[in-house]
Every structure is written in structure tokens, then in C-alpha cells.
C-alpha positions in Angstrom: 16.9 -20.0 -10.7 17.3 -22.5 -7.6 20.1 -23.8 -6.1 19.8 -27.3 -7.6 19.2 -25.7 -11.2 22.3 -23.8 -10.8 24.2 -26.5 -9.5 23.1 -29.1 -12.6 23.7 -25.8 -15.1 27.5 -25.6 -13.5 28.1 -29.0 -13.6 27.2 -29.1 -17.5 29.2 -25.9 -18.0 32.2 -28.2 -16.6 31.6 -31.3 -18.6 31.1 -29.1 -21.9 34.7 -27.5 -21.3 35.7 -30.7 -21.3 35.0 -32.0 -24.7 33.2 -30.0 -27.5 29.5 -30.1 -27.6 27.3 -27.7 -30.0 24.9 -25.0 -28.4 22.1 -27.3 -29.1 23.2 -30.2 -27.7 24.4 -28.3 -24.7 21.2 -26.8 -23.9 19.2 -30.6 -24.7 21.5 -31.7 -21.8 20.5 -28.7 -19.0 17.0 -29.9 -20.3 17.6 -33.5 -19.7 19.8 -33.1 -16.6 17.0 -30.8 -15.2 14.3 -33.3 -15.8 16.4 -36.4 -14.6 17.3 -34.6 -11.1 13.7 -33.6 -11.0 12.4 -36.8 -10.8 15.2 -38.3 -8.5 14.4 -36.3 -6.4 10.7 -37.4 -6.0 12.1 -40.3 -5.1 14.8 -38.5 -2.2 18.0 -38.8 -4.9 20.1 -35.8 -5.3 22.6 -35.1 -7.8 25.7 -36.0 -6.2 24.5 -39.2 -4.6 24.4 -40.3 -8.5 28.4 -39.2 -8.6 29.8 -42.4 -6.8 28.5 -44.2 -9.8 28.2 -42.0 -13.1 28.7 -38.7 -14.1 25.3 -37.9 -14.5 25.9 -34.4 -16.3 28.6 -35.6 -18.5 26.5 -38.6 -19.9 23.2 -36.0 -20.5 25.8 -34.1 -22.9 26.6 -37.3 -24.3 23.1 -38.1 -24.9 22.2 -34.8 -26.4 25.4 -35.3 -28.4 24.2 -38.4 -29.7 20.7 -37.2 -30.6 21.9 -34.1 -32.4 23.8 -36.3 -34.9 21.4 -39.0 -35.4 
């Protein structure tokens, strides 16, 4: 696992502990995070330059949260 994957899987882990999230939804998020960074990226974005403006890996979890109970 990279560096960046680890780092995005940490910074779920944290969010998670925060407020409770199913399994599912939790792994949805590392999914969605992973694919979000992953594109930034392309376009010279990393991770924390998205933390001055939202909590990227809190609102995935939120997402996936969402999703699950649609």
C-alpha cells in the first residue's frame, strides 16, 4: 500500500472514531477518498491542500453514510 493510500486510510480511520459509521459505509468511503485523491492529484492536488477548506475524509464517510441508508 503507498504512502498516500495509507495516509487517506488513517485519516478515515480518524473520522470514523469520531461518529459511528457501518463497515460498509466505511469501506465505500476508503473507495471514494482513494478515487477522489487520485484524480486531484492528476491535476497536482494533494490531500491536505483540500484541509484548509473541507475535511475531505470526513465528508466521503458522510457520503457513504448517506448512500447506505438511501
Amino acid at each position: 500500500m503507498s504512502d498516500q493510500r495509507t495516509d487517506t486510510h488513517g485519516r478515515i480511520e480518524e473520522s470514523a472514531a469520531a461518529v459511528p459509521v457501518s463497515p460498509a459505509a466505511r469501506n465505500a468511503a476508503f473507495y471514494l477518498l482513494d478515487d477522489l485523491v487520485a484524480v486531484a492529484l492528476n491535476h497536482g492536488v494533494r490531500l491536505t491542500d483540500f484541509d484548509s477548506v473541507i475535511d475531505l475524509p470526513a465528508a466521503c464517510l458522510k457520503v457513504a453514510s448517506t448512500l447506505e441508508h438511501r
